[in-house]
GULUM-540128 format. One record per residue: x, z, y of N, C-alpha, C in turn; residue number from 0. Coordinates in nm, 4 decimals. Layout:
BEGIN
nxx	nzz	nyy	caxx	cazz	cayy	cxx	czz	cyy	i
X	Z	Y	X	Z	Y	X	Z	Y	NUM $
...
# end
This chain:
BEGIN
nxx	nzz	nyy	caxx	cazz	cayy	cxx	czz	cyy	i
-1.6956	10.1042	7.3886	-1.6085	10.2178	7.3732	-1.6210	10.3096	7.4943	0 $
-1.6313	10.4113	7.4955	-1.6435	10.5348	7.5949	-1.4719	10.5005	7.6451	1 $
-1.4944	10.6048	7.7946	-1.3604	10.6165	7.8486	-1.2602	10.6551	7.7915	2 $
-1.2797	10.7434	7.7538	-1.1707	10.8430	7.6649	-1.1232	10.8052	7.5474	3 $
-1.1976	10.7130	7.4794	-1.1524	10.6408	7.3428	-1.0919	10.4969	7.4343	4 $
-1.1151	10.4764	7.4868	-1.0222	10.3091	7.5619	-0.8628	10.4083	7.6045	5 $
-0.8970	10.5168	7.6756	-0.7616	10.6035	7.7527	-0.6693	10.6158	7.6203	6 $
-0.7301	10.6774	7.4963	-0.6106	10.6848	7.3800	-0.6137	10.5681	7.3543	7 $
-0.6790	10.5045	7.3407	-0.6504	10.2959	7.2707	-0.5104	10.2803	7.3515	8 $
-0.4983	10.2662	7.4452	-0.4367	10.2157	7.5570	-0.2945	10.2951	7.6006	9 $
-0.3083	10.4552	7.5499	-0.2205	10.5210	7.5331	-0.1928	10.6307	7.6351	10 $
-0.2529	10.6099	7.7363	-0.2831	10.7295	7.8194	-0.3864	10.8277	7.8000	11 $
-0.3711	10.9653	7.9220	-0.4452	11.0532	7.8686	-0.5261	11.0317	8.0001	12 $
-0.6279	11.1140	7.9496	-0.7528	11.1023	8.0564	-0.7527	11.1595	8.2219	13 $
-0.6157	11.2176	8.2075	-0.6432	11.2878	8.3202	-0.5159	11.1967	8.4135	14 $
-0.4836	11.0544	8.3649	-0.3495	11.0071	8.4219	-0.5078	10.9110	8.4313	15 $
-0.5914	10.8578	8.3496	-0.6914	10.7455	8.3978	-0.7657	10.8535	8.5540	16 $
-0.7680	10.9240	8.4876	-0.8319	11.0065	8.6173	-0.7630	10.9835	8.7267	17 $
-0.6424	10.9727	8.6838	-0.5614	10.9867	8.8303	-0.5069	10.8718	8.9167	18 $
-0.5735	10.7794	8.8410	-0.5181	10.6409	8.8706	-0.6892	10.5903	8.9188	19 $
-0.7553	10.6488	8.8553	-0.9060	10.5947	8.9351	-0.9209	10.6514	9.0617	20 $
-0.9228	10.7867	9.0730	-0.8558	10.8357	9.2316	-0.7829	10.7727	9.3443	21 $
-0.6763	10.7381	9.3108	-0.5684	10.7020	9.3962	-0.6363	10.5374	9.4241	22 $
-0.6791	10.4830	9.3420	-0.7780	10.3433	9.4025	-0.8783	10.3619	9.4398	23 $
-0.9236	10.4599	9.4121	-1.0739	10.4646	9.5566	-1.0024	10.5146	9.6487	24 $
-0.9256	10.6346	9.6345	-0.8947	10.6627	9.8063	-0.7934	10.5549	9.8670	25 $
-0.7598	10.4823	9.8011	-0.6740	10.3263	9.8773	-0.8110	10.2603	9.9574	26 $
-0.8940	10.2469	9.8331	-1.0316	10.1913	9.9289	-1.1123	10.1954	9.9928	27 $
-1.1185	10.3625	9.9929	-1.1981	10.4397	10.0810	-1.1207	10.4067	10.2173	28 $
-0.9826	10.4732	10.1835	-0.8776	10.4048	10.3603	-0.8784	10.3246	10.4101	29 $
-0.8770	10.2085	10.3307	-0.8928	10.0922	10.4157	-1.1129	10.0539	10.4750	30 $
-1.1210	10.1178	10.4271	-1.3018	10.1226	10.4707	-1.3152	10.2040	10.5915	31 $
-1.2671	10.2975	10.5792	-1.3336	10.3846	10.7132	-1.2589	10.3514	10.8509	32 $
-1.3187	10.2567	10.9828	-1.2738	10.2643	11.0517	-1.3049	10.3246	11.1875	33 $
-1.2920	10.3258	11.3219	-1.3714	10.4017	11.4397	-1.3626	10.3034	11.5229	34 $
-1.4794	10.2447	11.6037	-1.5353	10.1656	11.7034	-1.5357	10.2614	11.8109	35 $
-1.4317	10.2321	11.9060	-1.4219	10.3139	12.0273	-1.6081	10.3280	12.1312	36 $
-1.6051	10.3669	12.2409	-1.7139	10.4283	12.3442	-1.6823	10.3025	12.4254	37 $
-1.7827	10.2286	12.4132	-1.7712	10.0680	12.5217	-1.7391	9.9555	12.4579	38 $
-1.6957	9.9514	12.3366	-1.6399	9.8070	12.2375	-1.7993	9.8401	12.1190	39 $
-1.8196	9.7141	12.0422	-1.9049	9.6850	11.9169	-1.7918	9.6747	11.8384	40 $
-1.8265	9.6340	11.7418	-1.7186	9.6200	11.6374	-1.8026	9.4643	11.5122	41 $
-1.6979	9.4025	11.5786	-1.7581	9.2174	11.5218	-1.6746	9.2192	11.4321	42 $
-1.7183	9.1545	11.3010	-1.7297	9.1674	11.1672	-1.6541	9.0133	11.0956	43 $
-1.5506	9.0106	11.0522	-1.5166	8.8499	10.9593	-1.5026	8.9147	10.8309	44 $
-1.4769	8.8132	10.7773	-1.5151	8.7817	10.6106	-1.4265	8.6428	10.5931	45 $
-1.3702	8.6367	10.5401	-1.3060	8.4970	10.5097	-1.3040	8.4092	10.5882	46 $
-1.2769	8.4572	10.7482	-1.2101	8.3447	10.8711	-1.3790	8.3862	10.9092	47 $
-1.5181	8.3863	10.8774	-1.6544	8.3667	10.9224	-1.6889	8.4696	10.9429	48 $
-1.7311	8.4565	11.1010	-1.8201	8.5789	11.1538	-1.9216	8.5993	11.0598	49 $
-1.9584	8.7344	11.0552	-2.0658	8.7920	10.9896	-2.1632	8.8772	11.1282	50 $
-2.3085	8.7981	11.0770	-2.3859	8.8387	11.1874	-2.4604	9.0049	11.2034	51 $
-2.3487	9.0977	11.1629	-2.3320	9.1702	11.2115	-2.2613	9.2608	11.3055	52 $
-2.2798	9.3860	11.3882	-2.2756	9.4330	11.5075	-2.2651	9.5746	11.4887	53 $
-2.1704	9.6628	11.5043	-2.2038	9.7647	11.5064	-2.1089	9.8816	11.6314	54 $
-2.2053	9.9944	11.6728	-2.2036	10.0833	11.7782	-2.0554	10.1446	11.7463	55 $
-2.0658	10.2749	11.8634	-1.8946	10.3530	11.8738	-1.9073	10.4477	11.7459	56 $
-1.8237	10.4774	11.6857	-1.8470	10.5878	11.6202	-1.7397	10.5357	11.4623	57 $
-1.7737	10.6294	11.3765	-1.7048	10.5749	11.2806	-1.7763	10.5242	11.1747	58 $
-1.6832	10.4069	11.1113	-1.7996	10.3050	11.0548	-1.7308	10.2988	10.9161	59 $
-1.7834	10.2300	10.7906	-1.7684	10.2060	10.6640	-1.7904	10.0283	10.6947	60 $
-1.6680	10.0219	10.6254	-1.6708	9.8248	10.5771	-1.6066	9.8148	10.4508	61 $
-1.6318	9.6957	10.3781	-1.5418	9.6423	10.2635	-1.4224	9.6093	10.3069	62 $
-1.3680	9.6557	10.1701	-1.2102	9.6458	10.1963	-1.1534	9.4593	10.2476	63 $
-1.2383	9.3899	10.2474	-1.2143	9.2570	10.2461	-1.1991	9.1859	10.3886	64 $
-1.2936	9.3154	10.4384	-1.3892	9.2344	10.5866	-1.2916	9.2458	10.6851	65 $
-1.2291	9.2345	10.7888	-1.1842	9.2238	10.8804	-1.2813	9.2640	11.0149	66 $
-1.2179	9.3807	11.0429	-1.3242	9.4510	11.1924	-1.2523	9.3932	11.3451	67 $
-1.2720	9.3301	11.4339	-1.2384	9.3543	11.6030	-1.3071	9.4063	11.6747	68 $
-1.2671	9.5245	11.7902	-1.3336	9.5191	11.8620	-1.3331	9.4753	11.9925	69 $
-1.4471	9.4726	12.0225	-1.4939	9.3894	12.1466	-1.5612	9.5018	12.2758	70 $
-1.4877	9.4533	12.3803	-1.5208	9.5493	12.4831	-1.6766	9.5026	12.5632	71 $
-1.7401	9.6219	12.5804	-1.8907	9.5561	12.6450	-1.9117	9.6387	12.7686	72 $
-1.8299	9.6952	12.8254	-1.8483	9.7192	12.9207	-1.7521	9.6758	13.0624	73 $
-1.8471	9.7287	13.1723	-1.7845	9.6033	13.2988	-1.6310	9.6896	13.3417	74 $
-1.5570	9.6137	13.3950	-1.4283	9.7242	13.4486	-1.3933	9.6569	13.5874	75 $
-1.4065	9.7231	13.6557	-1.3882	9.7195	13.8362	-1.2134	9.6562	13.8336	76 $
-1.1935	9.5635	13.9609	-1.0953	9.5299	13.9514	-1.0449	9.5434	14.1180	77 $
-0.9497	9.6304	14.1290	-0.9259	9.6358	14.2689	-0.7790	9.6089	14.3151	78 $
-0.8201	9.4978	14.4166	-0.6961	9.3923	14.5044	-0.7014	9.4282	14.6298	79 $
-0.5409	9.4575	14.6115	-0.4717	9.5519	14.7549	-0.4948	9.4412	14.8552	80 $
-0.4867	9.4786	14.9849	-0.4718	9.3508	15.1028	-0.3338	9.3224	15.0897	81 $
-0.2948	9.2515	15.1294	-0.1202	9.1614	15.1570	-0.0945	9.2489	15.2243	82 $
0.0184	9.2865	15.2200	0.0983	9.3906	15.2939	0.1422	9.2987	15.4406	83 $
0.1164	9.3771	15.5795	0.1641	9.3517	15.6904	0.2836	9.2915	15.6966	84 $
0.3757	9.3502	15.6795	0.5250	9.2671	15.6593	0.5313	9.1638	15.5958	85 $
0.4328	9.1586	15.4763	0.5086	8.9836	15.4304	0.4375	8.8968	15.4808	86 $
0.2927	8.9418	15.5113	0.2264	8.8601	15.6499	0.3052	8.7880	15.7584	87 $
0.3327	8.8936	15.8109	0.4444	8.8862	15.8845	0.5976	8.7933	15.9584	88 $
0.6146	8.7957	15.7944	0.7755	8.7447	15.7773	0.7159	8.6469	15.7369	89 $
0.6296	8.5679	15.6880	0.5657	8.4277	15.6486	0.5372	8.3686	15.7563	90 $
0.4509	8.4203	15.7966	0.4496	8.3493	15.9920	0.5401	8.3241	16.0604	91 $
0.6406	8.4538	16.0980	0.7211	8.4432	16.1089	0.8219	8.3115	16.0834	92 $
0.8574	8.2827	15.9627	0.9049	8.1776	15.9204	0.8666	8.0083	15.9042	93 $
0.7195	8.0456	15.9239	0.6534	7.9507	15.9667	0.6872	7.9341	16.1332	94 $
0.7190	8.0184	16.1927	0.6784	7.9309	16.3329	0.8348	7.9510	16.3639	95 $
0.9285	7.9295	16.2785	1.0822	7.9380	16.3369	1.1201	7.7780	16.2374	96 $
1.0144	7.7457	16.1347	1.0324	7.5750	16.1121	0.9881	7.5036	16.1904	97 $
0.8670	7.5348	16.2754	0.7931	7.4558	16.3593	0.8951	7.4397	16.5096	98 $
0.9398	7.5494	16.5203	0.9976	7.5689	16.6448	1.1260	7.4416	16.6065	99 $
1.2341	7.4334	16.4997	1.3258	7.3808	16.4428	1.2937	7.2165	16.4444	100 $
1.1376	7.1887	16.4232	1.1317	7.0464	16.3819	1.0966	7.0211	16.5353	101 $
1.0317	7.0737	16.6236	1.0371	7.0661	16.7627	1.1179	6.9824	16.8551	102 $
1.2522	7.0697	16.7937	1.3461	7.0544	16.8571	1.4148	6.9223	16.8106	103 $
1.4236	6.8742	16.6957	1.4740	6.7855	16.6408	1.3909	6.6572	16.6525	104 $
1.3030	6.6723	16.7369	1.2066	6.5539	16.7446	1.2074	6.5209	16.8786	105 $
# end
């Protein structure tokens, strides 16, 4: 049976099948198109299992099924302040006012 003879079988008109075939591709189209940031790949599952594919930054097409993460591949600098003077300081400090204490008590 052609479309249009199933659409009256069924009792709708062609332009409500029309409109209902629409609205499920663009559900599926949405959930397909995603964007892999500048420095991440974008690693690929499928039913809990990596799929041994890989793909660059930009925007990408997947099945509605697949599950995308991304993964960062580039290095990031990590910078550690020195200890601040004062709590240097006040630690020693407190260190040598127990020492001085057990000194005395001995």
């Amino acid at each position: 049976m052609p479309a249009p003879a199933v659409a009256a079988a069924a009792g709708m008109s062609t332009a409500k099948v029309a409109a209902w075939v629409f609205a499920a591709a663009s559900v599926a189209l949405g959930t397909s198109v995603h964007r892999i940031q500048e420095g991440h790949v974008g690693v690929y599952y499928r039913g809990g299992a990596l799929l041994p594919r890989l793909t660059e930054a930009g925007y990408r097409l997947k099945s509605p099924i697949t599950r995308v993460e991304e993964v960062q591949i580039t290095m990031q600098k990590v910078r550690q302040q020195p200890p601040q003077k004062q709590a240097l300081r006040a630690t020693v400090t407190a260190a040598t006012a127990r020492a001085q204490r057990k000194m005395m008590h001995t």
